[in-house]
C-alpha positions as CSV (number, residue, x, y, z in Angstrom):
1,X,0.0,0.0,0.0
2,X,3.0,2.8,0.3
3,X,4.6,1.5,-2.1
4,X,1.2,2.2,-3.9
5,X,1.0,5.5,-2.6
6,X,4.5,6.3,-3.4
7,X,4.1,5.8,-7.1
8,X,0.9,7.4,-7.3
9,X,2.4,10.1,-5.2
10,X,5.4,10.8,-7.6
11,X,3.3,10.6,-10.9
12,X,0.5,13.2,-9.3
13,X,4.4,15.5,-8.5
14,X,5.3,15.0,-12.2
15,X,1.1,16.1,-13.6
16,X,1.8,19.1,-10.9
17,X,5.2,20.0,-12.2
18,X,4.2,19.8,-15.9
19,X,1.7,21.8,-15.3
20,X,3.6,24.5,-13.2
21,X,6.0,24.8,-16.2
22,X,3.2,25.7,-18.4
23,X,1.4,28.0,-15.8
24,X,5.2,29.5,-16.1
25,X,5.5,29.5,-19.7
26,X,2.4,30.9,-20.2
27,X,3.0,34.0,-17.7
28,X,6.6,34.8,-19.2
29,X,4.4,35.3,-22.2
30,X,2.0,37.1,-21.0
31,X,4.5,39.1,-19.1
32,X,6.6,39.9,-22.4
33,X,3.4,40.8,-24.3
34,X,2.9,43.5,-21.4
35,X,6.4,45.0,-21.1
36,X,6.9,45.5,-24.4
37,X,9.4,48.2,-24.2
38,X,11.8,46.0,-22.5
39,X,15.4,45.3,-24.1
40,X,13.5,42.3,-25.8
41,X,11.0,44.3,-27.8
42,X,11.8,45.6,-31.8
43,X,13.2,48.5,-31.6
44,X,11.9,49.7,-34.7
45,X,8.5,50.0,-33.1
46,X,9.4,51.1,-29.7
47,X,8.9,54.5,-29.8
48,X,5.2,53.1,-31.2
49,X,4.7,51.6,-28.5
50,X,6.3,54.6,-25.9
51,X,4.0,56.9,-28.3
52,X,0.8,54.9,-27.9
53,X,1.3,54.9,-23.9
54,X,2.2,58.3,-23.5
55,X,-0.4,59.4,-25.7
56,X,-2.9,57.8,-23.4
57,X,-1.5,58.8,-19.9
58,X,-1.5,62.5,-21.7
59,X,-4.5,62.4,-23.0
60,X,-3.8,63.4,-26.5
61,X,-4.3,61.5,-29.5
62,X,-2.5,58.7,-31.0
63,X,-1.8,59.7,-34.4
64,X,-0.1,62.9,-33.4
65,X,2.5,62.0,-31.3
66,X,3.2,58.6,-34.1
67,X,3.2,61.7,-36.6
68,X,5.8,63.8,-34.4
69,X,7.9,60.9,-34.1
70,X,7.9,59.8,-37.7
71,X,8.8,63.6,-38.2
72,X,11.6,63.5,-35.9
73,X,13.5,60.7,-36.6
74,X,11.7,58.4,-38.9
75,X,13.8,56.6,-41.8
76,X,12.5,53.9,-44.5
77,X,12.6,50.1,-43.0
78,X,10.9,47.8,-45.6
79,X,9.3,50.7,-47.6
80,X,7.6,51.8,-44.0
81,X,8.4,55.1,-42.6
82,X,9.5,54.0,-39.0
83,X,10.9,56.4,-35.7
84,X,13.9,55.5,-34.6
85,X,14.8,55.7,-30.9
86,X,18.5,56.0,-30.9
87,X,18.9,59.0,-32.5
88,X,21.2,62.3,-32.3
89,X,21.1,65.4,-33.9
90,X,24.2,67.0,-32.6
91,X,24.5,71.0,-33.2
92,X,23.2,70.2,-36.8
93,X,24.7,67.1,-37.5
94,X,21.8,64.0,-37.3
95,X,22.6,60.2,-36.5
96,X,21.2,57.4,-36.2
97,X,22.6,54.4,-33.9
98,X,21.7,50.7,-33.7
99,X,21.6,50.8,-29.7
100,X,21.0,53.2,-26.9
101,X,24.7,52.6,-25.5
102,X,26.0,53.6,-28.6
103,X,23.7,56.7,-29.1
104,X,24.2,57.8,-25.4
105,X,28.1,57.3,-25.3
106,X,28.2,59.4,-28.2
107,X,26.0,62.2,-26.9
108,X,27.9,61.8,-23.4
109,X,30.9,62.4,-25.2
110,X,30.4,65.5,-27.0
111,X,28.5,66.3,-23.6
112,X,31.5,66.2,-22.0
113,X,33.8,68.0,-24.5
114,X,31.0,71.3,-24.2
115,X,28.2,70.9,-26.8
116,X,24.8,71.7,-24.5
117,X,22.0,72.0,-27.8
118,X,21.9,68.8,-29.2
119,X,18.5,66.5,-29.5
120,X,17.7,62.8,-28.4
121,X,15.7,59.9,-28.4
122,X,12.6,59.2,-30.8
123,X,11.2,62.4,-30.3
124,X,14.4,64.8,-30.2
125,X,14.3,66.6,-27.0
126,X,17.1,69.4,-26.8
127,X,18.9,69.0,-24.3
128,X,20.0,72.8,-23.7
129,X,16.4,73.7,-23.2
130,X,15.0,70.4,-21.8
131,X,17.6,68.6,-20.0
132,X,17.3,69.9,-16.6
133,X,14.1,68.1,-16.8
134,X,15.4,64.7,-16.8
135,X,17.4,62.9,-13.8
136,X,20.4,62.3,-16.7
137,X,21.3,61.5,-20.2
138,X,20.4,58.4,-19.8
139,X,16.6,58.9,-18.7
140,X,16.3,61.4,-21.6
141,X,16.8,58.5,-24.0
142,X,14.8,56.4,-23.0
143,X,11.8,55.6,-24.9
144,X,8.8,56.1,-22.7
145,X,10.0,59.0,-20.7
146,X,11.5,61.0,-24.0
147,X,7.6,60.2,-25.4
148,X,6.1,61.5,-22.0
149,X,7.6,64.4,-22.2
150,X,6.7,65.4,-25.8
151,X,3.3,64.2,-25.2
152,X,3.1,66.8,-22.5
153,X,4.5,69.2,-24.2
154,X,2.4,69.2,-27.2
155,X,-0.8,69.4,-24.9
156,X,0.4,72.4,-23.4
157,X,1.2,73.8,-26.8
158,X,-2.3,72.9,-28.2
159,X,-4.2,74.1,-25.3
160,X,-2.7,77.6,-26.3
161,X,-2.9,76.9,-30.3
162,X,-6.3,75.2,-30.5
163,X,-5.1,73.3,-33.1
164,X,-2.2,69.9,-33.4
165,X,-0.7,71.5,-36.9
166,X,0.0,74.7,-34.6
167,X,1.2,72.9,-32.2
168,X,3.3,70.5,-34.2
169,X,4.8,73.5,-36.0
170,X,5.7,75.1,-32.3
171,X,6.8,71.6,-31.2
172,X,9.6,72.2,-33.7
173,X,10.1,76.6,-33.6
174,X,8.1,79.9,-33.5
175,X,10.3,81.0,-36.5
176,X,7.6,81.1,-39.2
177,X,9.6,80.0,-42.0
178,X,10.8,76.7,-40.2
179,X,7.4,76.0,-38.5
180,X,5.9,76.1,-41.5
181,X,8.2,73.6,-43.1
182,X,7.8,71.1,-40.2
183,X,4.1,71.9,-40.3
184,X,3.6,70.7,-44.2
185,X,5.9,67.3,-42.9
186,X,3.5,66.8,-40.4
187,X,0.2,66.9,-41.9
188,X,1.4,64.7,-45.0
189,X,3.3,62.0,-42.2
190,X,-0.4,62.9,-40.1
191,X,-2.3,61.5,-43.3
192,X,-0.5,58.9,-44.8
193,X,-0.8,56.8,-40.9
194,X,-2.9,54.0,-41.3
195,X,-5.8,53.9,-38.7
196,X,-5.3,50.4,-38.5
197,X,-2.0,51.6,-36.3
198,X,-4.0,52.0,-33.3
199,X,-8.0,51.4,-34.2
200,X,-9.1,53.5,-31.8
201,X,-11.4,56.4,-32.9
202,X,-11.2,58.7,-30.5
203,X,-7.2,58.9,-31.1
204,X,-7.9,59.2,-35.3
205,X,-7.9,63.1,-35.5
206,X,-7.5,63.8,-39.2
207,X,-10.8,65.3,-39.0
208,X,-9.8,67.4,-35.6
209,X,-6.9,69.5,-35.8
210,X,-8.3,72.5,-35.6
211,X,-10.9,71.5,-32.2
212,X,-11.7,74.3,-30.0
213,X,-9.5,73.1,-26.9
214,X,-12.4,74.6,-24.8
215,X,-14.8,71.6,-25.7
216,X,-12.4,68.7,-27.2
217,X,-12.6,65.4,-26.0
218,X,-9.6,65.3,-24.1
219,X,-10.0,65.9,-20.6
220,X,-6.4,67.1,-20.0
221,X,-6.3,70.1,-22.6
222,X,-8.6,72.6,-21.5
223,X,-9.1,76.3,-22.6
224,X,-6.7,78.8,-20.7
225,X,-5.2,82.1,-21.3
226,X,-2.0,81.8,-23.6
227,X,1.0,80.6,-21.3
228,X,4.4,81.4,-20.9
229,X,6.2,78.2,-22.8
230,X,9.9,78.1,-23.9
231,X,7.8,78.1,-27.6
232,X,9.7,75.0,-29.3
233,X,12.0,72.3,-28.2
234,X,15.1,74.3,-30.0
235,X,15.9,78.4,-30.5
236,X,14.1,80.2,-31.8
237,X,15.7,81.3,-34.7
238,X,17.9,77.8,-35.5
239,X,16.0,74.7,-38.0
240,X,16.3,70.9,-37.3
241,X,15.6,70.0,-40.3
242,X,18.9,68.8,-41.2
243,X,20.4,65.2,-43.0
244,X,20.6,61.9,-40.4
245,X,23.4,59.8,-41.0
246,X,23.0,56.1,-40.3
247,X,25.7,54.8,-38.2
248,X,26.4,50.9,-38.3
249,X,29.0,50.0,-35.7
């Protein structure tokens, strides 16, 4: 009879231990599929994916902060416009990186040697005017804060605009001539996004970029008296529209 027992006992330890290595399996995938901006995630889509959840924590819509990224630092990948996190435009001078290390140790450098105005990450933050708002470098680049930051940012911007081509164009400068520029980039990125991206239909606003900010559907953005905002994330009178240079190694 124990030895009975025994043998049933060890067989029901194996049926238990099969099963906790699914149950495990199955929540490593579950918990990959809800990190996805962990070092395991494409990082072709990762400033998607930063975009998409900053968008919603903002409260501003999808489309426009994929659009501002795509503006910023997208490049062709298989005939697909795609943002690209790892990205520096140094006094001028844009390029791309294939990792964050390699992006950040060249910004550090430079840093280090005196250069202050220089942009990172998917959504090109300028350091000069933006740093001191991040703990370091390192922060600034990465994906989800750099998109948290814009995203907040550009609600600010449209709250005083009333519109998300205004406040794309000041996103970039309050120089006419360059915001203009940027303006026309964004609203033919804006309109070629597919709204299969991110079906969502509040966060589709090619039909809303000019919504009264009094009554929009955004709870975040409401009507207010023009503020006093550093205007764009570079000078005033200096363009970013300038070349990116891919970097492979």
């Amino acid at each position: 009879m124990q030895e009975y027992f025994s043998r049933q006992n060890g067989s029901t330890s194996r049926r238990i231990l099969k099963i906790d290595t699914k149950l495990a399996c199955w929540m490593y995938l579950a918990f990959c599929t809800m990190c996805p901006l962990t070092a395991n995630a494409s990082d072709d889509h990762v400033c998607d994916r930063s975009a998409r959840s900053a968008a919603i924590e903002v409260g501003i819509p999808v489309n426009v902060l994929l659009a501002i990224a795509r503006t910023e630092t997208g490049r062709q990948r298989n005939g697909q416009l795609w943002p690209w996190p790892w990205t520096v435009n140094m006094e001028g001078k844009g390029v791309w990186f294939e990792s964050k290390e390699k992006a950040r140790e060249y910004a550090q450098k430079h840093y280090d040697n005196g250069a202050r105005s220089f942009d990172v990450g998917c959504f090109q933050l300028n350091h000069r005017w933006h740093g001191k708002h991040f703990g370091n470098l390192n922060e600034m680049f990465d994906p989800l804060e750099n998109a948290r930051y814009a995203a907040e940012f550009l609600s600010r911007l449209y709250a005083e605009f009333g519109s998300w081509t205004e406040a794309a164009s000041a996103y970039h400068s309050r120089t006419p001539e360059f915001a203009q520029k940027y303006a026309n980039r964004f609203n033919r990125i804006l309109a070629s996004l597919p709204k299969s991206i991110y079906p969502n239909k509040s966060q589709s606003i090619l039909a809303d970029l000019t919504v009264d900010p009094a009554s929009n559907s955004f709870p975040l953005l409401t009507s207010r008296s023009k503020p006093n905002l550093l205007g764009s994330l570079v000078p005033i009178t200096a363009s970013r529209i300038t070349p990116i240079i891919d970097v492979d190694s």
